[in-house]
N, C-alpha and C positions, 0 to 999 in steps of 0.2 A: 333788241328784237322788236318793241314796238315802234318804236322812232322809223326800224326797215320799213314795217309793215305800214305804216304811217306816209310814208315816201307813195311807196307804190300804192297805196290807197288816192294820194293826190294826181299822180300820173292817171290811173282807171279812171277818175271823175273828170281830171280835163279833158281826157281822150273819149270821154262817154263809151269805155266799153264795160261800165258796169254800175250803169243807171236803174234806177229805180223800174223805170220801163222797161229796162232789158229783164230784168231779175224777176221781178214779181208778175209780168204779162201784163202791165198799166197800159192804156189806149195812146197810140202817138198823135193824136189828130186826125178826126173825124165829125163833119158833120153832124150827123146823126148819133144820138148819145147812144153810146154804148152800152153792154151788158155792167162794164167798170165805174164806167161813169153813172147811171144807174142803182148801180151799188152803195157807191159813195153816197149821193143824194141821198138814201135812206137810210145809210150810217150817220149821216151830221142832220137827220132831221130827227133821228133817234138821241143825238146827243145834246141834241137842244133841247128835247123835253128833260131830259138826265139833269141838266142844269136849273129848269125850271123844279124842278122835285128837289134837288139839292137846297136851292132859294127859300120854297115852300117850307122844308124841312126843319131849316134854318128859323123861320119864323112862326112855326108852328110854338103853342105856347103852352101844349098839355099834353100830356103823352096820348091821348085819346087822337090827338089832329097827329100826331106823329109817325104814329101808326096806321092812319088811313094815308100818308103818305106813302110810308113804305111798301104799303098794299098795293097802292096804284102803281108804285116803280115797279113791282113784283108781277105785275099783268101788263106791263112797258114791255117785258121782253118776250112774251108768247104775242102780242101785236107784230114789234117788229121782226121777231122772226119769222113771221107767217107772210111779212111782204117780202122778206130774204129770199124764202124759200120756193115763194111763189113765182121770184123771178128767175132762183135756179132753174127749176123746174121747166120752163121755159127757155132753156139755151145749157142745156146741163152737161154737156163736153166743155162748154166756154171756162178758160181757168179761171175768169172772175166768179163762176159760180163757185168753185173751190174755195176762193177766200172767201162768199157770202154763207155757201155750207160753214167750213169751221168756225164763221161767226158765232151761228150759231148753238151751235155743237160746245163750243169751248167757253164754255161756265162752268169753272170748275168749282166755283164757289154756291153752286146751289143742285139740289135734285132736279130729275127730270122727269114729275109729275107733271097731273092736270092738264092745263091748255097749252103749260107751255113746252111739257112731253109728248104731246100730239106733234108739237113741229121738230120737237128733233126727230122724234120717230121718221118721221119722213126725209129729214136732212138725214140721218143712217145713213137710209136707204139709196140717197140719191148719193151721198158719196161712196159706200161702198158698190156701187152700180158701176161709177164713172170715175173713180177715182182711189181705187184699192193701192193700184201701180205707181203711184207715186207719191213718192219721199214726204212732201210736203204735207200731202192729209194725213198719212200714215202716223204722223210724229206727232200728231195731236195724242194720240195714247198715251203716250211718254207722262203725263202731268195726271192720270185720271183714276189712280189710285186709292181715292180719298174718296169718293161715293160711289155707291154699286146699284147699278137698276137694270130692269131690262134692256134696255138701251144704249148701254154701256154695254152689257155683256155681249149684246148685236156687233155693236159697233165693234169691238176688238177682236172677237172673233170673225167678223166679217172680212176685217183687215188680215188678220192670220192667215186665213184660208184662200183670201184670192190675190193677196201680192205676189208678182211674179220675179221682179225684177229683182236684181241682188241688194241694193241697199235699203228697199221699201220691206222683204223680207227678211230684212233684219231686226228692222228698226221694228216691224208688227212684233217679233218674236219677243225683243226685249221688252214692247209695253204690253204684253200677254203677260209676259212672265211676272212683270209686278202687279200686273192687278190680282192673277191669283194669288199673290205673296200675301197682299194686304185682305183681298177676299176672303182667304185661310180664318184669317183674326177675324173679321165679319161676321163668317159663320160661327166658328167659338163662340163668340157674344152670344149671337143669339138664342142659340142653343141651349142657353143656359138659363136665359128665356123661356117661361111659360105666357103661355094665353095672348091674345092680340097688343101687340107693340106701340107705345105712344114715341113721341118725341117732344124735347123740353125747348121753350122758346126763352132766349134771357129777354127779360122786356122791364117794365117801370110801374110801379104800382100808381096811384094820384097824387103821392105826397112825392112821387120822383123817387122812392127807394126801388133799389135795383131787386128782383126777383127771379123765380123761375116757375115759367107753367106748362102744365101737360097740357098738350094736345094728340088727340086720336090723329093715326095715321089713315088715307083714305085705303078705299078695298082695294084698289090695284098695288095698292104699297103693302098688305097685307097679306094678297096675292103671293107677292115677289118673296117676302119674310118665310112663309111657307115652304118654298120650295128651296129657300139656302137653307131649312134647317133638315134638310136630306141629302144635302152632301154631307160629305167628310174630310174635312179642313185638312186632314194628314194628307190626303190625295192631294189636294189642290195643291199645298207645298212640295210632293216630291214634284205634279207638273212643273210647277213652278221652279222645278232646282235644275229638272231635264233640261228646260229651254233655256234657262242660264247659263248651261257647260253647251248647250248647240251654239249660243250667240256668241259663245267663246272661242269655240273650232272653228266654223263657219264663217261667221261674219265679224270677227274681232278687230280688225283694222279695219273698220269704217268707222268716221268720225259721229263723235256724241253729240246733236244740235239740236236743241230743245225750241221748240215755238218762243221762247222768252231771248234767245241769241238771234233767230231772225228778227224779232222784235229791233232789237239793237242794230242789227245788221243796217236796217231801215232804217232808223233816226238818223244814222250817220248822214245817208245821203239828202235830208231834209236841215241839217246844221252846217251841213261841209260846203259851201259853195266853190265848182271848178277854179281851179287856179290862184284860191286862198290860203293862208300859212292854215296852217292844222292848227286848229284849236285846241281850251282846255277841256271842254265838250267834249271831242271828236276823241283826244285821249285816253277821256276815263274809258268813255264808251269801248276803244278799242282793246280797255286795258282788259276789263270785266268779258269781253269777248275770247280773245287770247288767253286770259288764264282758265277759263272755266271750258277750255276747248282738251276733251277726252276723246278715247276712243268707246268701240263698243264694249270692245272686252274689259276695260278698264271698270265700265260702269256695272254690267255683269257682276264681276270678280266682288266688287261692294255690294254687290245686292246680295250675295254670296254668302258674304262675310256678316251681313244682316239678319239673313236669313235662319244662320246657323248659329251665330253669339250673339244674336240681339232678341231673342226668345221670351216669352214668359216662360218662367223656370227656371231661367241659363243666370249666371253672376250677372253683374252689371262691369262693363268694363270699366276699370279707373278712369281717372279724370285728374290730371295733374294742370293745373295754370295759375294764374293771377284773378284775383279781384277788380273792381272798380279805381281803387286804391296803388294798387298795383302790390298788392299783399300776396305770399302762396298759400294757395288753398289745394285742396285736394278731398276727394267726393269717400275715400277709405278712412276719414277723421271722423265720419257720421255714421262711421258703424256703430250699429246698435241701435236706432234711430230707424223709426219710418222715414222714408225720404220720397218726397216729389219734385222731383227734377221738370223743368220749364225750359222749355227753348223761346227766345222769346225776343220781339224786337218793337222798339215805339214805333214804329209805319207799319205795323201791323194792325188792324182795328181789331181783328179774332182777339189778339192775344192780349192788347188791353180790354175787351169786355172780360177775360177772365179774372183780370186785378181786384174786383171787390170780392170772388169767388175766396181767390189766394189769400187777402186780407183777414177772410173771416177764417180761413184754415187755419193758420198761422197765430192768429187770438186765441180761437177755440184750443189749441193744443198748446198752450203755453206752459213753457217748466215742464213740458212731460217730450217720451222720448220722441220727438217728432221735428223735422223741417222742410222746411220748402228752400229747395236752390235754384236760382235762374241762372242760366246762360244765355246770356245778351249776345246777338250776332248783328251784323253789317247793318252796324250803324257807331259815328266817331263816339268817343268813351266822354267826352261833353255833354252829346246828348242823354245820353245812359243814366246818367249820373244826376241832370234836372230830371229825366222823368222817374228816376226812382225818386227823388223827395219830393217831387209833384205830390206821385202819387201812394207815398207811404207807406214803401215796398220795403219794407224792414230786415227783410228776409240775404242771406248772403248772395251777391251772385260774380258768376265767372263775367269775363270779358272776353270773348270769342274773337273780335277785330272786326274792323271798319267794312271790307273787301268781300263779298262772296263769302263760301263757307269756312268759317276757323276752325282750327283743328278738334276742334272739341265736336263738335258738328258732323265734322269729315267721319268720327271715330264712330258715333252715333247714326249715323248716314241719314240726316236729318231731311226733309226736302220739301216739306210743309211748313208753315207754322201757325198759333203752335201746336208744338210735337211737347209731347209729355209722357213722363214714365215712373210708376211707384213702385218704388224697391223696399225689399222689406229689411228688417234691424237684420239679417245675416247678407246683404248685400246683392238679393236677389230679385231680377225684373221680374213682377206681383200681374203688375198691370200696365197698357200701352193704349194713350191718347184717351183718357178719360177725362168729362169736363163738367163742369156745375153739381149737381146732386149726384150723379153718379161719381163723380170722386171723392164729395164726402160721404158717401155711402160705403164704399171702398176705403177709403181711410179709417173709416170708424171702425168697421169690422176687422182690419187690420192693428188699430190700438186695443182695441178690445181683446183678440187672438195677444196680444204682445203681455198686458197686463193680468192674463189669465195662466197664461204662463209663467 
């Protein structure tokens, strides 16, 4: 199947009928630079400073210089998006403002406060104005699960509300439906939550040991806290269950394609030169394409399946595989046993800042009934294996496989990392995605209930 697909992959690139220019609206030649070109410029002059901070960072020799690094990266990206945005704004049908909007838009790895919330605010705006109806902004939702603001909630529901076309009204329907999934658990938290909300920074004290500190969240984030703890997380998950069985009726055979497969989609034609043998590149690339290619329903039907058996309160589903080793393990021999389970991979930076977290859990609870299990995913069982003795990961863990998601993963419907979950000694999901103090806050009071009993 990939060898076919590979063939006619090399005939599309000699024939140019499926160039990078055709696909994405890249400029073919023109004088006068373009909205694209344009674009570009301010992307590689954004990723030259990224380097110069990487460098700095590098050479920075106390965590005090390290930290005003990170700071000034952190205000690198409410700059360049403000020149993004400014030149959407100015040609805002053009599809290159499309890819200079979701530029901006898609950090999924930080909030969208302060200065640099000012410019998505506006990038929202400008893509749900001009670009609700198609497929390619729309499926920015798809990944945005993981942090909730104003602006998110704009943005997805903006997208809901005014796609018209069949596959963009899909695609809106399904990253609705998970944001209220994961929204549901948001408001839980905090609900449970008294008085104004901090959040904890992992950073470096002077001597370089690892730590954790509060910091005050600002009033607009305050704001936002306020008003999720007046919904009612039941609602939001039957929303949430509605629009899963509509993307199921509806719009179920249309293909699953996440911003990270057009990603790849594009590598290819920057590695594949017309009328070259297909490479080992162009392979993996196609391979990781081709197998993680679902329909809607398909993905639905697991949100579904998430939704309903992956609960706090519900069992924890088994877990039958191998070890590092290639040992059988299975997650129903630690019954009895507080368990934190880890999804976890070394190219993740998240999930190793947790490792001194896990370290100290794992000490602290020794000889008594408690464990931490990771499952290692897509990455070869080589590396798995140095960076556990790297990094003096004592603790048992599964081996998921090299490839996209292993079935442990799949079972789990994992789609972050990392993803974590503490079950309690009768085999039940306690808690989901807790990290630094608040999971051993959580644990304790969990050893605590175990030994009191």
């Amino acid at each position: 199947m990939i060898r076919r697909v590979a063939r006619l992959l090399a005939v599309l690139i000699a024939l140019n009928l499926f160039s990078a220019s055709v696909a994405f609206g890249l400029p073919e030649g023109d004088s006068k630079p373009s909205v694209a070109e344009r674009y570009r410029a301010i992307l590689a002059e954004y990723e030259a400073h990224g380097k110069a901070a990487a460098e700095a960072f590098r050479k920075a020799k106390t965590e005090a210089e390290k930290r005003e690094v990170s700071a000034n990266a952190q205000s690198r990206d409410a700059i360049f998006s403000r020149k993004m945005v400014d030149l959407a704004a100015s040609a805002p049908k053009d599809p290159a403002s499309r890819g200079a909007l979701i530029w901006v838009i898609h950090k999924t790895y930080r909030s969208d406060g302060g200065d640099y919330g000012d410019e998505v605010g506006r990038a929202v705006r400008l893509l749900v104005d001009n670009f609700a109806d198609d497929p390619e902004a729309v499926r920015i939702g798809l990944g945005f699960d993981n942090i909730f603001s104003r602006h998110r909630d704009a943005l997805m529901e903006g997208m809901y509300a005014n796609a018209e076309a069949h596959e963009a009204k899909g695609l809106a329907r399904l990253a609705l439906a998970r944001y209220l999934q994961s929204k549901a658990v948001f408001v839980k938290s905090m609900k449970q939550q008294t008085g104004k909300v901090s959040f904890k920074i992992a950073t470096r004290d002077g001597d370089g040991k690892r730590i954790t500190k509060t910091a005050p969240r600002s009033n607009e984030s305050q704001g936002y806290i306020a008003g999720i703890r007046m919904l009612d997380p039941e609602v939001l998950r039957k929303q949430a269950d509605a629009l899963y069985n509509e993307v199921i009726v509806e719009y179920g055979d249309l293909p699953y394609i996440t911003r990270r497969q057009r990603e790849l989609e594009t590598a290819i034609f920057q590695i594949q030169p017309p009328n070259a043998p297909i490479t080992d590149d162009t392979m993996s690339i196609l391979r990781l394409i081709i197998e993680k290619k679902k329909t809607l329903a398909q993905v639905a039907e697991a949100n579904l399946d998430e939704l309903h058996n992956l609960n706090i309160g519900q069992p924890a589903p088994e877990i039958v595989g191998k070890d590092l080793n290639g040992n059988p393990m299975k997650l129903s021999d630690y019954r009895g046993k507080v368990v934190v389970l880890v999804f976890w991979g070394s190219w993740c930076s998240p999930c190793m800042a947790e490792v001194p977290s896990e370290r100290e859990l794992a000490e602290k609870y020794r000889g008594k009934p408690f464990a931490i299990l990771g499952v290692n995913c897509r990455e070869t069982i080589d590396v798995a294996k140095k960076t556990v003795e790297r990094e003096k990961m004592t603790w048992p863990q599964w081996y998921d496989g090299e490839e996209g998601d292993g079935p442990i993963a799949e079972k789990y419907h994992v789609r972050g990392f990392p993803t974590l979950f503490v079950i309690d000694a009768k085999g039940i999901i306690r808690h989901k995605k807790l990290h630094g103090e608040e999971l051993d806050k959580a644990v304790g009071a969990m050893m605590a209930n175990a030994s009191g009993s």
